[in-house]
TIBA-125316 format. One record per residue (C-alpha): x, y, z; residue in one letter. Coordinates in steps of 0.1 Angstrom, whole numbers, plus 2048, in hexadecimal, padded with zeros to 3 digits. Layout:
N
X;Y;Z;A;
...
//
This chain:
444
811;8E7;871;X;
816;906;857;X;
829;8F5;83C;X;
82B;8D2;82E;X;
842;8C1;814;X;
834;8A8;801;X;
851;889;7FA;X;
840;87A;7E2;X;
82D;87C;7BB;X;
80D;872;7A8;X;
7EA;86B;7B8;X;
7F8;86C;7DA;X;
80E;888;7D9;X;
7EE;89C;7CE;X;
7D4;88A;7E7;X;
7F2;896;802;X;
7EB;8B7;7F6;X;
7C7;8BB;7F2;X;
7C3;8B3;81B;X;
7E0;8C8;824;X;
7D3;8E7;80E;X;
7AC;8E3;820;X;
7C0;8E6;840;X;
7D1;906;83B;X;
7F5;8F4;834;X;
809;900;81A;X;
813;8E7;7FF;X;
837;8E2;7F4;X;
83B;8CB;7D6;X;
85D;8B7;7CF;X;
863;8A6;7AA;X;
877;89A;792;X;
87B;8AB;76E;X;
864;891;75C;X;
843;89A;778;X;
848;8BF;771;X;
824;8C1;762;X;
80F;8A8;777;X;
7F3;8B6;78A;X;
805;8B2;7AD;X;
81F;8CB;7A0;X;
807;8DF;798;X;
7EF;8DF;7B6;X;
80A;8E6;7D4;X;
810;906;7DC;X;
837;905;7D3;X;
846;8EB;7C1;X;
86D;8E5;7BF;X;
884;8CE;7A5;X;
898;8B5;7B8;X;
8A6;8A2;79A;X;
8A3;889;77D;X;
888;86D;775;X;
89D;852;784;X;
890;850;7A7;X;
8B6;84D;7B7;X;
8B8;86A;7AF;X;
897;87E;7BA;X;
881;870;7CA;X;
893;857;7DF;X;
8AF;86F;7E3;X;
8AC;87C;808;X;
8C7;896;805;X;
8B1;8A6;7E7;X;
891;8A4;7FC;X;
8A1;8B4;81B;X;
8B1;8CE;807;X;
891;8DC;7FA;X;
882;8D8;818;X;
89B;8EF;825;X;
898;908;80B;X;
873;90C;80C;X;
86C;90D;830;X;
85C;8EE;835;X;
850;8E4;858;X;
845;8BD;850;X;
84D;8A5;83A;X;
82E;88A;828;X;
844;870;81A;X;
820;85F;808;X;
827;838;800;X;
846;828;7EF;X;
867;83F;7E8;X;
871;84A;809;X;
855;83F;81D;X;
860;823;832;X;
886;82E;834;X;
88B;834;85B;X;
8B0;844;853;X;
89B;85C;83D;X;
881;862;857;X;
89E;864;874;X;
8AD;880;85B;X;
88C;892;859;X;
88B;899;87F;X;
8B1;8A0;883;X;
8AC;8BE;86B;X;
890;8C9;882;X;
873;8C3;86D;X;
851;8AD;877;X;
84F;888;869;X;
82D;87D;85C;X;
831;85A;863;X;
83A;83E;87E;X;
85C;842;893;X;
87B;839;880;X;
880;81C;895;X;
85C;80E;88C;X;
863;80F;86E;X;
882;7FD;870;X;
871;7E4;886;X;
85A;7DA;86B;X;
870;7E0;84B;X;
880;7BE;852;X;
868;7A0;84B;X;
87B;78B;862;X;
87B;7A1;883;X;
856;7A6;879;X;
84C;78A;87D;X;
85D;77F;8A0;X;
84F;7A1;8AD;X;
834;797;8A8;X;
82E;776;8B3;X;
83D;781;8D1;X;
820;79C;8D5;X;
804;780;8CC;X;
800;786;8AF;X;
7F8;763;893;X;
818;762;87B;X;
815;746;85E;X;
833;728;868;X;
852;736;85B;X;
875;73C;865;X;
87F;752;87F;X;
8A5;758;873;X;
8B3;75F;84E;X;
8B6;742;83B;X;
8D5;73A;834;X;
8E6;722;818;X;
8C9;713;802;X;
8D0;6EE;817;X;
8CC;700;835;X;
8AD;714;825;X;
89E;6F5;815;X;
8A0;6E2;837;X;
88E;6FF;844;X;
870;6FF;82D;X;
86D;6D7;831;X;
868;6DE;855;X;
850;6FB;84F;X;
83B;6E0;834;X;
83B;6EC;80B;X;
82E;700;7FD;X;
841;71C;80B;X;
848;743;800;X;
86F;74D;7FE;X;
86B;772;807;X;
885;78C;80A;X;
882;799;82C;X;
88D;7BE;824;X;
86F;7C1;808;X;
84F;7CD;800;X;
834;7D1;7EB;X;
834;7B1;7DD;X;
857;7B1;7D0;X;
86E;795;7D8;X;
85F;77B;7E1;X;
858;758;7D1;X;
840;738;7DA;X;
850;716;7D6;X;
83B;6F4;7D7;X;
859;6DC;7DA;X;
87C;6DB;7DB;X;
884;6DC;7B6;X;
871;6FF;7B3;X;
883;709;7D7;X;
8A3;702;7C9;X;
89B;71B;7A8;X;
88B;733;7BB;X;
8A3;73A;7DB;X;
8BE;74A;7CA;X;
8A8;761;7B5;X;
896;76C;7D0;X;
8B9;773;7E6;X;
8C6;785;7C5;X;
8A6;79C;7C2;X;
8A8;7A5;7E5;X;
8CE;7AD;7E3;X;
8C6;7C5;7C2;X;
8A8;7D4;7CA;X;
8AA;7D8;7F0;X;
8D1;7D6;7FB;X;
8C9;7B9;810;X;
8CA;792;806;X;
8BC;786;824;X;
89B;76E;820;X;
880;75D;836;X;
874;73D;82A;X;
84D;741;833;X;
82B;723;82C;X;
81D;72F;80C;X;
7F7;72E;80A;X;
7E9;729;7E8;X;
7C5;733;7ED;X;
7C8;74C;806;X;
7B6;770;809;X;
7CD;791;810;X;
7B9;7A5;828;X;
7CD;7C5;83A;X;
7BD;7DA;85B;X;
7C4;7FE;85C;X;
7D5;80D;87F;X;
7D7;82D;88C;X;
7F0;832;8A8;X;
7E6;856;8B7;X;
7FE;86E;8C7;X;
7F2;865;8E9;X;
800;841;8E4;X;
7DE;82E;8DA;X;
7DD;819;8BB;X;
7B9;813;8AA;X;
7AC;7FE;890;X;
797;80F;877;X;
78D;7EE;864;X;
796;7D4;84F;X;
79C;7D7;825;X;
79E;7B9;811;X;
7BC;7BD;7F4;X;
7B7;79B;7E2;X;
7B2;7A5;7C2;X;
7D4;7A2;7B3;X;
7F2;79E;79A;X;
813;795;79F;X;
811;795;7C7;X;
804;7BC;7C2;X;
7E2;7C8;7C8;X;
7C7;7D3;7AD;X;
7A8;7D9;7C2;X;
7A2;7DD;7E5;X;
77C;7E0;7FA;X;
776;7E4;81B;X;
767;7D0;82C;X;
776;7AE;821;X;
757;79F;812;X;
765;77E;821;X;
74E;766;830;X;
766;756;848;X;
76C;779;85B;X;
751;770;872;X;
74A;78F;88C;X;
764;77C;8A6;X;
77C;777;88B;X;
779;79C;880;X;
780;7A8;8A2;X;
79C;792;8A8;X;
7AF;79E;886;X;
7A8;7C3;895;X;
7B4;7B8;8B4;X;
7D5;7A9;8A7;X;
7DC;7C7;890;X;
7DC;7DD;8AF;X;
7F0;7C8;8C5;X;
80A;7CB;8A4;X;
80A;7F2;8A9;X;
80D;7F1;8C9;X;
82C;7D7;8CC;X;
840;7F0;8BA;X;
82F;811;8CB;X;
821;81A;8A9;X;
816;840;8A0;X;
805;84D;881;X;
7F5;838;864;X;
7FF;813;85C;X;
7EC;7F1;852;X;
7F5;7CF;85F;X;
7F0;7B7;840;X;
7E6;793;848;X;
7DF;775;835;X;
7BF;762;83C;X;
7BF;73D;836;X;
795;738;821;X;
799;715;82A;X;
79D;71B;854;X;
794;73E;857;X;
7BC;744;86A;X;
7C5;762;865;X;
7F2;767;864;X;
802;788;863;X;
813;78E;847;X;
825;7B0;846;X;
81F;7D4;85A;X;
823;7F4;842;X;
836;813;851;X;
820;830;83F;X;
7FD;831;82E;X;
7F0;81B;816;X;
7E5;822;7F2;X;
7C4;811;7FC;X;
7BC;829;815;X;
79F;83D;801;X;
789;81D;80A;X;
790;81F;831;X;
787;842;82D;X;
768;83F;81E;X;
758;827;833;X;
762;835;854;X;
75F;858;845;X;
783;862;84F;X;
79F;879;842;X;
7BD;85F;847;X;
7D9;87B;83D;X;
7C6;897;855;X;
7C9;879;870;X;
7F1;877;865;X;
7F5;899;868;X;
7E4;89E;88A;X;
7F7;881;89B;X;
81B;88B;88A;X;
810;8B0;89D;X;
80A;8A2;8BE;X;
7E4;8A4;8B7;X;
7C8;890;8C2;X;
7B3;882;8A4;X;
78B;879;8AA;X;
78A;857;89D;X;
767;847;893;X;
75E;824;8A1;X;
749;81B;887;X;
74C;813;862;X;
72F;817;84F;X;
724;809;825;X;
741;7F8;812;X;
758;806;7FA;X;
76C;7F8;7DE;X;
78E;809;7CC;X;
7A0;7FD;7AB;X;
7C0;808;79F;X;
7C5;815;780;X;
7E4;80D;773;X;
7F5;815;751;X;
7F5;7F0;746;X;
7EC;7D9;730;X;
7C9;7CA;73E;X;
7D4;7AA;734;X;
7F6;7A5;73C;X;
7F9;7C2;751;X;
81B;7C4;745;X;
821;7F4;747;X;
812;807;72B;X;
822;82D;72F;X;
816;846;716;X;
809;86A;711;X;
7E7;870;71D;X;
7D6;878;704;X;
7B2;879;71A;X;
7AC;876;73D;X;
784;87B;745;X;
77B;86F;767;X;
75C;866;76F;X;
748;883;779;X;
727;887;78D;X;
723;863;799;X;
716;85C;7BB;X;
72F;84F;7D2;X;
74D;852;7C0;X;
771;85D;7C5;X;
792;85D;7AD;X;
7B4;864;7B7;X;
7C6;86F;79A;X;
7E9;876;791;X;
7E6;880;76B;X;
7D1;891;753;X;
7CD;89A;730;X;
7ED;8A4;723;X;
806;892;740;X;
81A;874;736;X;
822;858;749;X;
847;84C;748;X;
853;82E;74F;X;
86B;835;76B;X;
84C;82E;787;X;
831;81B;795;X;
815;81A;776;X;
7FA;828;790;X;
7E8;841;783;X;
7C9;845;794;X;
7B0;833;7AF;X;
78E;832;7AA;X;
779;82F;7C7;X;
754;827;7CF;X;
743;826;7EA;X;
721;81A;7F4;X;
707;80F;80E;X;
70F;7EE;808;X;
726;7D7;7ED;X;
70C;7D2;7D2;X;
709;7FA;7D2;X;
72E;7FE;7D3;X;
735;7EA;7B6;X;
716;7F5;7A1;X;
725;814;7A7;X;
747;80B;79B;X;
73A;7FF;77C;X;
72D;820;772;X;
74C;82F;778;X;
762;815;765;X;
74D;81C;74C;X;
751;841;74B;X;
775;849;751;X;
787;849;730;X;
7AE;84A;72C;X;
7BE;847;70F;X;
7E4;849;704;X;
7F4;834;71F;X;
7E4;80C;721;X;
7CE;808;741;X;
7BF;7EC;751;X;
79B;7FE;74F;X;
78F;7DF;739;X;
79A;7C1;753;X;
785;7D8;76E;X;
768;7D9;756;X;
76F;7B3;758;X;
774;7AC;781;X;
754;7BD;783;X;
742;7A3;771;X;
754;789;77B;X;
73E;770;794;X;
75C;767;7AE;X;
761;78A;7B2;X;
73B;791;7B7;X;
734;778;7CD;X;
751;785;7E7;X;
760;761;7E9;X;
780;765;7D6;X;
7A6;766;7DF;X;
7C3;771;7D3;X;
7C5;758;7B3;X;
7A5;766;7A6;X;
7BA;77E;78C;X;
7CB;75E;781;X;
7AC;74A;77B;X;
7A0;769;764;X;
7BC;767;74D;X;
//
């Protein structure tokens, strides 16, 4: 591989490019007229202009992204996370105009883009799936009956979405009734598809995710477990690996490894993906929840603990290469997201940055920036702008470690949730490993 296009912006458009440029492979930049100055512009090697802030119209246009593929030369395509990333008629285009994919098979992706198919697939490879319906629901009667049989309280999720995003829980039929249609609206909007799955709903459960690797030779590995249950609004904050939870017994670990594999393999899985589960505190089940198509924005932590390049490993496999995969993880490593919000309400803060000072010479520490000093963050995406990472021999190191480096990064200009990390760190749930996915609630 000589030449790669990067489909994507921010921190991950420029981590993209820092592995490819190590390798020898020259960087191609795409971006809309509002990233012009951002660092991952900057960094590739050519950068091209494929249209206005709105998304539609650059970044999720495919027809732009081809096209400058085209006129650059580009041999492979890195769609990142989010955008284009898990749109198989996207990918499908990719290799019809002769270029390489860097990501799982079209029809993988379209396999797991639908909630619904997911889940029969795979409970009919053996893998656990919470009670839930195995059809779209249909009329809210018909749906209702549905979550009576399954017991409340249930999530209405649409089955076409992602990230957190359209889905609902509802603890009786009153709040079913409310919530059905919303949720079928959403869906319809955001993701051109009304269809919904009526799913049990878990209110203390932990969000833990294992990391695959299906290899060009048709193998699929499991490099670990991360546990995302730090959240807000159904979307992750903070992410360690390995789950500090005290129910994944050894047996329990291996069996969550073994299930995530078993999901690759049902659907002949290549390149990077994460099965995400739930895991019930109160019996130690763990349920599969959803499989993501493309790499994760948690992936630094995988990396550092198993001392791995995930995108060299992406772009090996997508060139028919084999990839040495370690056995072994090794320490713990913790990663927050740093996100242009309000720390309290986490409702989006853009702005100018007016400074941007990472943390520098600290021991066992990585960030993943998108902006600096100078570079404004607009409203029109996600409000990541960086992940700090920290890694050490064990969790007490990692997290004494990620308190110096709260400490020392300064931003200012945009709000940032710097101050609730400050917080988390402090906070005795979190320290003491036993927490779920309500914990952010019971802070504020």
């Amino acid at each position: 591989m000589e030449s790669l296009l990067v489909a994507n912006r921010g921190e991950i458009a420029r981590r993209v490019i820092r592995t490819a440029k190590r390798l020898g492979i020259r960087t191609i930049a795409v971006h809309s007229d509002v990233d012009a100055g951002l660092p991952f512009v900057l960094e590739a090697d050519e950068a091209v202009l494929i249209g206005p802030a709105n998304p539609a119209q650059s970044y999720r246009n495919a027809e732009a992204v081809l096209t400058a593929a085209k006129q650059t030369g580009a041999q492979a395509i890195h769609p990142g996370y989010g955008f284009l990333s898990e749109n198989a008629e996207f990918a499908r285009q990719v290799e019809a105009a002769g270029l390489i994919w860097v990501g799982p098979s079209a029809e993988a992706i379209t396999a797991m883009g639908d909630k619904i198919n997911a889940r029969n697939l795979m409970a009919a490879a053996g893998v656990p799936v919470a009670p839930g319906t195995t059809d779209p629901a249909g009329s809210v009667d018909e749906a209702l009956a549905e979550a009576e049989r399954i017991g409340f309280p249930v999530m209405i999720k649409a089955a076409a979405g992602g990230g957190g995003m359209g889905m609902a829980p509802a603890r009786d039929e009153t709040a079913f009734r409310a919530e059905y249609d919303k949720v079928r609206g959403f869906a319809e909007r955001m993701f051109g598809d009304g269809s919904v799955l009526i799913e049990k709903y878990f209110p203390s459960v932990r969000h833990i995710e294992v990391q695959i690797l299906g290899l060009a030779d048709g193998t699929v590995v499991a490099l670990g477990e991360r546990e995302c249950s730090v959240q807000r609004r159904n979307q992750k904050l903070v992410e360690e690996s390995p789950s500090p939870a005290s129910m994944l017994t050894p047996e329990r670990r291996q069996a969550l490894h073994a299930s995530a594999v078993r999901a690759g393999e049902a659907v002949g899985y290549r390149n990077a993906g994460t099965v995400e589960c739930l895991l019930d505190p109160a019996t130690g089940e763990f349920f599969f929840l959803e499989m993501n198509t493309r790499l994760q924005v948690e992936h630094p932590i995988t990396e550092a603990v198993f001392g791995i390049d995930l995108v060299e490993a992406q772009l090996r496999i997508a060139a028919g290469l084999p990839v040495d995969v370690p056995t072994q993880s090794h320490g713990h490593a913790v990663e927050l997201r740093i996100n242009a919000e309000d720390p309290k309400r986490f409702l989006p803060g853009p702005g100018v940055v007016t400074v941007w000072e990472e943390p520098a010479g600290l021991p066992g520490i990585r960030v993943d920036s998108g902006y600096a000093a100078g570079t404004t963050v607009t409203p029109n995406y996600d409000s990541l702008m960086a992940k700090l990472v920290a890694y050490g021999a064990d969790r007490a190191e990692a997290i004494d470690r990620l308190r110096a480096a709260v400490a020392a990064f300064q931003i200012t200009g945009p709000k940032n949730n710097l101050p609730f990390f400050a917080e988390l760190l402090e906070n005795e749930e979190f320290l003491s490993g036993d927490y779920d996915t309500a914990i952010v609630s019971r802070m504020r």
